[in-house]
C-alpha positions as CSV (number, residue, x, y, z in Angstrom):
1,X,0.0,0.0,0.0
2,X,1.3,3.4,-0.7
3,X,-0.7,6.0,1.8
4,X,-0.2,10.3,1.2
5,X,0.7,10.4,5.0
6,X,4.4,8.8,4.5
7,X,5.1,12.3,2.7
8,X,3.7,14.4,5.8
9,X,6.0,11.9,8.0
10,X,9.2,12.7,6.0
11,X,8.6,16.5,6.4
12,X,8.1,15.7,10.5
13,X,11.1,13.4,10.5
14,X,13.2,16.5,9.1
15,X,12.2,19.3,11.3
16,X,14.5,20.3,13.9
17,X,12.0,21.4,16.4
18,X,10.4,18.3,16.0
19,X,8.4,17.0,18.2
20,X,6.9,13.7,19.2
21,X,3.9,12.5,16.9
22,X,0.6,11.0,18.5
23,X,-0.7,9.2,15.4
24,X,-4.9,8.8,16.2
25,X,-7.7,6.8,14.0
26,X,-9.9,3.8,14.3
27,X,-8.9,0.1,14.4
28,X,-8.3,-1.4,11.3
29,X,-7.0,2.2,9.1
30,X,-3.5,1.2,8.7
31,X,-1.6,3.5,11.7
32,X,1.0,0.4,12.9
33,X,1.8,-0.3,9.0
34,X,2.8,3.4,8.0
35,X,4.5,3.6,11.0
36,X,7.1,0.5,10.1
37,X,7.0,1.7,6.4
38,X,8.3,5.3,7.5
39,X,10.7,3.3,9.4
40,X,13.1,2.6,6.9
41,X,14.3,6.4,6.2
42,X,16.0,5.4,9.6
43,X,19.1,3.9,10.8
44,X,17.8,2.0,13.2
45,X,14.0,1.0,14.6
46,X,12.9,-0.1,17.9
47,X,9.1,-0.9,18.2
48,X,7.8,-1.0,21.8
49,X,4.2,-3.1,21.6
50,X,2.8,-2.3,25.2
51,X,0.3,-4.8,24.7
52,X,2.1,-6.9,23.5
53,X,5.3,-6.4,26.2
54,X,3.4,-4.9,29.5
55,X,6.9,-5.5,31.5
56,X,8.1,-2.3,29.8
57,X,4.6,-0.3,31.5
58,X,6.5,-0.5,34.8
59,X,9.4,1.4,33.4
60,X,7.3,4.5,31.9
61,X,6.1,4.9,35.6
62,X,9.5,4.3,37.4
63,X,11.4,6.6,35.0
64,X,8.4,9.7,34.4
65,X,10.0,12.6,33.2
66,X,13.5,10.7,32.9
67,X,13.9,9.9,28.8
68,X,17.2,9.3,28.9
69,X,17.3,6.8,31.6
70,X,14.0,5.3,30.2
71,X,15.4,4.8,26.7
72,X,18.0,2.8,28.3
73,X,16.2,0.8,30.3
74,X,14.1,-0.1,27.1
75,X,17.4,-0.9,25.4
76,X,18.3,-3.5,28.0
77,X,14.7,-5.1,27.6
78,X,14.6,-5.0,24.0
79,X,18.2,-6.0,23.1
80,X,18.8,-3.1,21.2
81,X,20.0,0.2,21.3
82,X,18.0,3.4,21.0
83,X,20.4,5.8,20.1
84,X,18.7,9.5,20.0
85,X,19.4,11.1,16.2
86,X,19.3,7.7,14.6
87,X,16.6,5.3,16.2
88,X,12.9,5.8,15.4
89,X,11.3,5.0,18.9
90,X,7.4,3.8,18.2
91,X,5.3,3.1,20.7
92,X,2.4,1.0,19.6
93,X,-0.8,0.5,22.0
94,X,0.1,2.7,24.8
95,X,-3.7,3.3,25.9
96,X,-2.7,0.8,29.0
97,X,-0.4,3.1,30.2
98,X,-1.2,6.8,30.6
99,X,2.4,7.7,31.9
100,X,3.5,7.0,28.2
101,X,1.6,9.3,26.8
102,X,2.5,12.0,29.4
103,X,6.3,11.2,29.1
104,X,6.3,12.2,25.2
105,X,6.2,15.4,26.6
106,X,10.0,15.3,28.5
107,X,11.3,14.0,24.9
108,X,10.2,17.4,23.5
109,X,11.5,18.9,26.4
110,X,14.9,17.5,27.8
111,X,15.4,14.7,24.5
112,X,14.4,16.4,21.6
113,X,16.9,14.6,18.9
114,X,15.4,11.2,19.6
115,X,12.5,10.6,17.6
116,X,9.4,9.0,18.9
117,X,6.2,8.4,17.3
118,X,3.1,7.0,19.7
119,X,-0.4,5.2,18.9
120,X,-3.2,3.1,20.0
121,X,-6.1,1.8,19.9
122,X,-9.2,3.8,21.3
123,X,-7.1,6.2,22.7
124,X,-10.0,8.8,24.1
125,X,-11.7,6.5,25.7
126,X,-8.2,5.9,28.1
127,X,-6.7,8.8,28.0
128,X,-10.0,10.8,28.4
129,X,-9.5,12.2,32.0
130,X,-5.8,12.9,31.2
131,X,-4.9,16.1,29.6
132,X,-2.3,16.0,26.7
133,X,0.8,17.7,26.7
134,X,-0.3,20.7,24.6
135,X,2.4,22.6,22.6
136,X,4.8,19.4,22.9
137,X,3.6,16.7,20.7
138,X,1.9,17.2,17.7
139,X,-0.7,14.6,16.0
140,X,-1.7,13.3,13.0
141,X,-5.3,11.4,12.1
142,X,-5.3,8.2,10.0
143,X,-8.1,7.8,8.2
144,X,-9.2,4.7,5.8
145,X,-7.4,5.3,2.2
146,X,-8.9,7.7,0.0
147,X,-9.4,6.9,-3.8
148,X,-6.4,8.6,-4.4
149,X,-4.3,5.8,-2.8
150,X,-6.8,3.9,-3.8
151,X,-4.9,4.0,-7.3
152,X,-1.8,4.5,-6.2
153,X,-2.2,0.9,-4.3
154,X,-3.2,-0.7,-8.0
155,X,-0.3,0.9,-9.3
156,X,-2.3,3.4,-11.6
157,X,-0.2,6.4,-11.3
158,X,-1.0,7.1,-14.7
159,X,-5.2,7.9,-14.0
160,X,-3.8,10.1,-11.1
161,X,-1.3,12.3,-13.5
162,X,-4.2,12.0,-16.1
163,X,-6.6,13.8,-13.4
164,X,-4.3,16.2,-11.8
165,X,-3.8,17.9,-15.6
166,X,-7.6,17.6,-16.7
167,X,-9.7,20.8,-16.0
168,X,-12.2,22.8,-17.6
169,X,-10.6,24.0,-20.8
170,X,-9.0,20.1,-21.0
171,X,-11.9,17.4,-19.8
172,X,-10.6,14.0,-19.7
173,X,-12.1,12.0,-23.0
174,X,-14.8,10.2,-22.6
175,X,-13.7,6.7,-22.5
176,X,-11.4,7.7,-19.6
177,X,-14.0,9.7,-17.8
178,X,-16.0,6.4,-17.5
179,X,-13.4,3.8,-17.1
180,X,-12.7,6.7,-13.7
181,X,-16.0,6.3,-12.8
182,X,-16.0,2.6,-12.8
183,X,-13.3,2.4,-10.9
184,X,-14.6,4.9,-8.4
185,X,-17.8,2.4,-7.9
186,X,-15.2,-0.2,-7.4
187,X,-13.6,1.9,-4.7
188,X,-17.2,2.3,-2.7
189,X,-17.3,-1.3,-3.4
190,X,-14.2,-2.2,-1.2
191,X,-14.0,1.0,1.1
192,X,-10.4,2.0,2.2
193,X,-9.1,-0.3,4.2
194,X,-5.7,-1.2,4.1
195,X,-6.4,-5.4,4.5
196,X,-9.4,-5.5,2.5
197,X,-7.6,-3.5,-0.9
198,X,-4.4,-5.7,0.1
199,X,-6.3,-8.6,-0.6
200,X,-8.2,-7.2,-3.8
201,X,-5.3,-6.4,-5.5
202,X,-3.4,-9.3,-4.8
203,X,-6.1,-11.9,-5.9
204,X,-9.3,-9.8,-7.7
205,X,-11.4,-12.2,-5.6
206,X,-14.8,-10.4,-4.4
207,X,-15.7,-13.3,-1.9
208,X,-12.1,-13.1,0.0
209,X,-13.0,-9.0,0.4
210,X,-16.0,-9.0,1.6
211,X,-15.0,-11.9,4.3
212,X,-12.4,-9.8,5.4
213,X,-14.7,-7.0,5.6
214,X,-17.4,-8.9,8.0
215,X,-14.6,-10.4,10.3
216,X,-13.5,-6.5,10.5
217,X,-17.1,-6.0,11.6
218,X,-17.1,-8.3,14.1
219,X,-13.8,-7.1,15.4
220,X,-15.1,-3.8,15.8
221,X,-18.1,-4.8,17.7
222,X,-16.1,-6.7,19.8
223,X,-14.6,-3.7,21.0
224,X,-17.6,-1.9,22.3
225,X,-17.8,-3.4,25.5
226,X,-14.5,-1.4,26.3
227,X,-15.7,2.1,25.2
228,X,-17.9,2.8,28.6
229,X,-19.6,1.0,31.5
230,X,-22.1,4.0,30.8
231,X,-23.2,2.8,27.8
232,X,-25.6,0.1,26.3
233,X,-23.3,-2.1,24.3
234,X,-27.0,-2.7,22.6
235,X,-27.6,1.2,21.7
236,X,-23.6,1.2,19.9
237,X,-24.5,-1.8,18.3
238,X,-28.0,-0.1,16.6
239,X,-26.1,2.8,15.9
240,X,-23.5,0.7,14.1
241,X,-25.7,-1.0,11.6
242,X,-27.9,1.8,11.8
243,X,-25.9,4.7,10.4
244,X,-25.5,2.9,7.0
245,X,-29.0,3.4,6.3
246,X,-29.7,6.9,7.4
247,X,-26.2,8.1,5.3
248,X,-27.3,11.5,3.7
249,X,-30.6,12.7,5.9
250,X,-31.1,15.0,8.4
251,X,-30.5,12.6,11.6
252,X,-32.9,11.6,14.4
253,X,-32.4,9.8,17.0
254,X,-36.5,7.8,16.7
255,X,-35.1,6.3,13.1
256,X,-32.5,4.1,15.1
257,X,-35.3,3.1,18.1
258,X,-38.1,5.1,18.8
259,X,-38.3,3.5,22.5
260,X,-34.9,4.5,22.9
261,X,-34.5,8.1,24.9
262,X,-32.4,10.0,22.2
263,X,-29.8,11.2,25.5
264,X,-29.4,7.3,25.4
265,X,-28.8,7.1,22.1
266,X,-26.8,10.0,21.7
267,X,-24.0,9.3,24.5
268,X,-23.5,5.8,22.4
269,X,-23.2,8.0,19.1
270,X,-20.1,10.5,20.7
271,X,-18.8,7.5,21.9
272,X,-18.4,5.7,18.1
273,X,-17.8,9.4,17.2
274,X,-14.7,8.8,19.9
275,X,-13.9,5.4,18.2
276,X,-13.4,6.9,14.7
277,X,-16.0,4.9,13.5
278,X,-19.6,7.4,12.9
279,X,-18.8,11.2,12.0
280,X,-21.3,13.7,12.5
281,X,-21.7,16.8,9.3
282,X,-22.6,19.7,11.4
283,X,-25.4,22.1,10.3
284,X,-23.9,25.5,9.7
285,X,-25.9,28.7,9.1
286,X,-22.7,29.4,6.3
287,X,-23.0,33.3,7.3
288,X,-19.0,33.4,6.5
289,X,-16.2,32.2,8.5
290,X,-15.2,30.0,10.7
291,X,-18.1,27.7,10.1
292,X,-17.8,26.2,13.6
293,X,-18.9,29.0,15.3
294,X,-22.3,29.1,13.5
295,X,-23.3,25.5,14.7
296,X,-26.5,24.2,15.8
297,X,-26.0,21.1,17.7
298,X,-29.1,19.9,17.1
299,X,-28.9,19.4,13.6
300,X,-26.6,16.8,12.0
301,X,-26.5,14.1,9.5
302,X,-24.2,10.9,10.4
303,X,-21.5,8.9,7.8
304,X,-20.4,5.7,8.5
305,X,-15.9,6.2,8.5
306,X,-15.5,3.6,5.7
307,X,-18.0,3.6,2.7
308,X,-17.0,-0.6,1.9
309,X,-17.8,-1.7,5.6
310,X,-21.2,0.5,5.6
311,X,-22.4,-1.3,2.4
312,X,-21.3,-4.6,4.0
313,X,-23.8,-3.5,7.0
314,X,-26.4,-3.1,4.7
315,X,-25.6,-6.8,3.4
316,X,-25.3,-5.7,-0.1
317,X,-22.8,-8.9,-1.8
318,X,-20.2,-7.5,-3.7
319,X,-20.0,-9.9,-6.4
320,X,-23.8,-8.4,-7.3
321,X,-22.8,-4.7,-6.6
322,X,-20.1,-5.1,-9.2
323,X,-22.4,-6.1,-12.0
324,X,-23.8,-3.3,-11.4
325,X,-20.6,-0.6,-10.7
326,X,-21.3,1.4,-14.2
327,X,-24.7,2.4,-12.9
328,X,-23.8,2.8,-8.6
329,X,-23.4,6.6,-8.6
330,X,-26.5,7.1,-10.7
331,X,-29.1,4.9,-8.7
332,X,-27.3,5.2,-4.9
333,X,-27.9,8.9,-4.0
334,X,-26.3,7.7,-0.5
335,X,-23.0,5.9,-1.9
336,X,-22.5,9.2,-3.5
337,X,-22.5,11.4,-0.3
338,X,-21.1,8.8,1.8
339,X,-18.0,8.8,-0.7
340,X,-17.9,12.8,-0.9
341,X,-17.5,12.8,2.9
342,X,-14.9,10.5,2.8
343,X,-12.6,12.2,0.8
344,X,-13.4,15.3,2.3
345,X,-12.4,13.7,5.6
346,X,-9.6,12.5,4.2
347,X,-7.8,16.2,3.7
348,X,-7.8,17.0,7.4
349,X,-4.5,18.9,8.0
350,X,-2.0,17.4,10.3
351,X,-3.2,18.9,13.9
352,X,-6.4,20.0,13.0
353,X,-9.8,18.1,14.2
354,X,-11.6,16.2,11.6
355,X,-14.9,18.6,11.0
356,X,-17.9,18.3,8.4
357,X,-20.4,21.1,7.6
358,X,-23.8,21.4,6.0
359,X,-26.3,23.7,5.2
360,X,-30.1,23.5,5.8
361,X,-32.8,25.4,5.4
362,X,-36.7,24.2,6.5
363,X,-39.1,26.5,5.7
364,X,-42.6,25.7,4.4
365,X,-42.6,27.1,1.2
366,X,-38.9,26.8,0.5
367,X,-36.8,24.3,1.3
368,X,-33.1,24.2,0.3
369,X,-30.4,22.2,1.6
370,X,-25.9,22.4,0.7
371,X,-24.8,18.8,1.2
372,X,-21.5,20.3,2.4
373,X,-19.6,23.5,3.8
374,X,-16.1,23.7,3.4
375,X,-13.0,26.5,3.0
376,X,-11.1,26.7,-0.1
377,X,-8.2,29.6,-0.3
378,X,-10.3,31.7,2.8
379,X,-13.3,31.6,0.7
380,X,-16.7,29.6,1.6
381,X,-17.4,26.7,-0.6
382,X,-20.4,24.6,-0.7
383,X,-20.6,21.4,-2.2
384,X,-23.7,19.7,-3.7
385,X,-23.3,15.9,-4.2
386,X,-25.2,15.0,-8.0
387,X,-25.9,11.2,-8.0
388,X,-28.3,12.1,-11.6
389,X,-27.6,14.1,-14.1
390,X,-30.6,15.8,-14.7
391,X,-31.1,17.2,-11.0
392,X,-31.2,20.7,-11.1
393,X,-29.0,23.2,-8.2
394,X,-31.9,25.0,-7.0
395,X,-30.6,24.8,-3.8
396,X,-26.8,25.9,-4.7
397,X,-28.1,28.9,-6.7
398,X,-30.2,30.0,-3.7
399,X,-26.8,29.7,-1.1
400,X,-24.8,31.3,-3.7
401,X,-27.0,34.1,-4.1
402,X,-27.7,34.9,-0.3
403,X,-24.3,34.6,1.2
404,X,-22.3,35.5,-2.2
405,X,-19.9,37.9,-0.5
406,X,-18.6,35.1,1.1
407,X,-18.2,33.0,-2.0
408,X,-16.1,32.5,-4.9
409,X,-17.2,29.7,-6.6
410,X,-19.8,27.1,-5.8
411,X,-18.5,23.3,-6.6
412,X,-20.9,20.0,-7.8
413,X,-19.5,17.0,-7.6
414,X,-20.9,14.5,-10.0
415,X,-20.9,11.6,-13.1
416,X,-20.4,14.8,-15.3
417,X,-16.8,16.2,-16.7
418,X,-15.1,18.9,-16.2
419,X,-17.5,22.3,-16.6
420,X,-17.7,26.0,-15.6
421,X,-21.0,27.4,-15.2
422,X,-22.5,30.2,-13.5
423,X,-19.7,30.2,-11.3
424,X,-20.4,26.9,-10.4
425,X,-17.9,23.7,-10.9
426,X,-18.7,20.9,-12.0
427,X,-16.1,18.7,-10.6
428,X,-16.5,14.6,-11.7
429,X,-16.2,12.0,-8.3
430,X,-13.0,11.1,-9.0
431,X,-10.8,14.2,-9.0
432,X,-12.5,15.2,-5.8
433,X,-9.1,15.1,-4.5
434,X,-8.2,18.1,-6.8
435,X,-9.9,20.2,-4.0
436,X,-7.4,18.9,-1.0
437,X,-4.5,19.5,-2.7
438,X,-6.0,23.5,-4.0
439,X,-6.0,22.2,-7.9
440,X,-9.5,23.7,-8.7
């Protein structure tokens, strides 16, 4: 697998006022991997599985503020020297131990040539009375791989090069444009995890995915019983399957369990929100920036965090979705926003907090809806997702025209090609990641 975050490592790995790295993100999104792959721009690599080794928790408390004397102490136990300026120090699966999380601080502070990279598993659920050392670590979120690496993982660097010089005045030809399409149904097919493309591209075989895929599912809900004794593992688990189906409306709480209280139901949705696993696009009035301080907590539509696993849910066979893969985007309004979210997700900045915005109007004689806000070079951008192509952008023309001294362009994401109209881009699924790296 080839993921985009090995580039923002390299750039971390040669700052000098580095400092320690808290990677975050659900189970299953590929953290451990890039971490060994980034190992190998080292001279040397020490991997400290707490889990795995809990004799070397003991130390982290012994030794607190002490790196030195703790990197030596770990040398002893693993055999190996850490030796600060040329050993990559990772510690994997340190949410059994909150005294290595606080100790990445005194690295920063009294160790700042060795470098050390930390992650775990459910990390806010452990480390959710304990505050981090702000200012002295920084962090980075994994998320599952976009269609981006999605190519890059079948080796089609060519599509990529192809799509990052197509624009308006030079639209792809047709053949290509579909044969992009295609293979962005076969990405919503398979979703973005690391095992399950592994395994496509190494042996094409549908039935082998999509058993990965359910034994991830099972894996995950296996987990849930460790999130909170506050919690019905039963509400997480109707959440879980439930999400799936509700992708793209306006979310209430009745539609999972009406005999449910929603402040029930709600405490299990932060705590998958916490897991990595549901994300929440927050209703924004859009009345200029910063979009999170026009919230309304009350309204929010959910995604599921990896578009193959939520069709999985649903119990949709792969082997059938495929047969029908030219035809996905058209007929699965859903797929389509579930997929935009993703890759919108997917451009969160190192340090900043994965966020989603929409916009949502509800009046009787007018209603209007933006299926997402976002920021593109300090100007508001809003997003409608176009499943058909003969829906019309009532709603976009309506945003535009009330809060244009905010905008430059509005942006629709579509089957179509590359268009300008109106001031409004028509951008095709699969160079949605034109927009993260500022291509438009």
């Amino acid at each position: 697998m080839k993921r985009l975050a090995l580039n923002f490592l390299k750039q971390w790995g040669e700052q000098k006022d580095r400092k320690p790295l808290l990677i975050r993100g659900a189970r299953q999104v590929g953290k451990t991997w890039l971490i060994r792959e980034y190992a190998h721009s080292y001279p040397s690599f020490v991997e400290i599985n707490l889990e795995a080794l809990p004799e070397t928790i003991p130390l982290f408390r012994d030794l607190y503020g002490k790196p030195q004397e703790l990197l030596n102490a770990l040398s002893l136990i693993m055999g190996k020297k850490i030796q600060p300026g040329e050993t990559l120090l990772f510690l994997d699966e340190i949410q059994g131990c909150k005294e290595a999380l606080l100790s990445l601080r005194y690295f920063k502070e009294n160790l700042p040539q060795q470098a050390v990279i930390a992650a775990g598993s459910l990390l806010e659920f452990s480390f959710q009375d304990v505050s981090y050392p702000v200012g002295r670590i920084e962090f980075l979120h994994i998320f599952p791989m976009n269609f981006e690496e999605f190519l890059l993982a079948r080796n089609r660097e060519d599509l990529i090069q192809a799509i990052s010089e197509a624009n308006i005045l030079h639209p792809l030809p047709q053949a290509i444009h579909e044969k992009l399409l295609e293979e962005v149904s076969l990405y919503c097919l398979l979703g973005g995890l690391p095992e399950v493309l592994k395994t496509y591209v190494e042996t094409a075989d549908f039935q082998k995915c999509q058993n990965i895929q359910q034994i991830i599912i099972t894996t995950l809900r296996e987990d849930f019983h460790k999130y909170s004794p506050k919690v019905n593992v039963e509400y997480l688990r109707l959440l879980f399957h439930g999400i799936p189906r509700l992708i793209g409306q306006k979310f209430k709480y009745s539609l999972i369990d009406p005999h449910i209280k929603s402040r029930d139901l709600s405490l299990a949705l932060s705590l998958l929100e916490k897991a990595g696993l549901a994300y929440k696009i927050s209703h924004s009035s859009g009345n200029g920036l910063p979009l999170e301080a026009q919230l309304n907590p009350k309204k929010f539509k959910t995604f599921f965090f990896d578009i193959g696993l939520s069709q999985r849910i649903l119990g949709l066979p792969l082997s059938q979705l495929f047969l029908e893969r030219k035809e996905l985007l058209v007929h699965r309004g859903a797929m389509a926003e579930q997929f935009v979210a993703q890759e919108l997700l997917s451009f969160t900045q190192p340090n900043d907090y994965p966020r989603l915005y929409y916009w949502h109007r509800e009046f009787p004689s007018s209603q209007a809806e933006i299926d997402f806000l976002t920021v593109y070079r300090s100007f508001l951008l809003p997003i409608e997702v176009k499943s058909t192509k003969g829906k019309h952008l009532k709603s976009l023309h309506l945003f535009m025209k009330e809060k244009g001294k905010f905008i430059e362009k509005g942006l629709k994401v579509s089957t179509l090609n590359f268009s300008f109209h109106q001031k409004i881009l028509t951008l095709p699924f699969y160079a949605l990641f034109k927009l993260g790296k500022e291509q438009l």
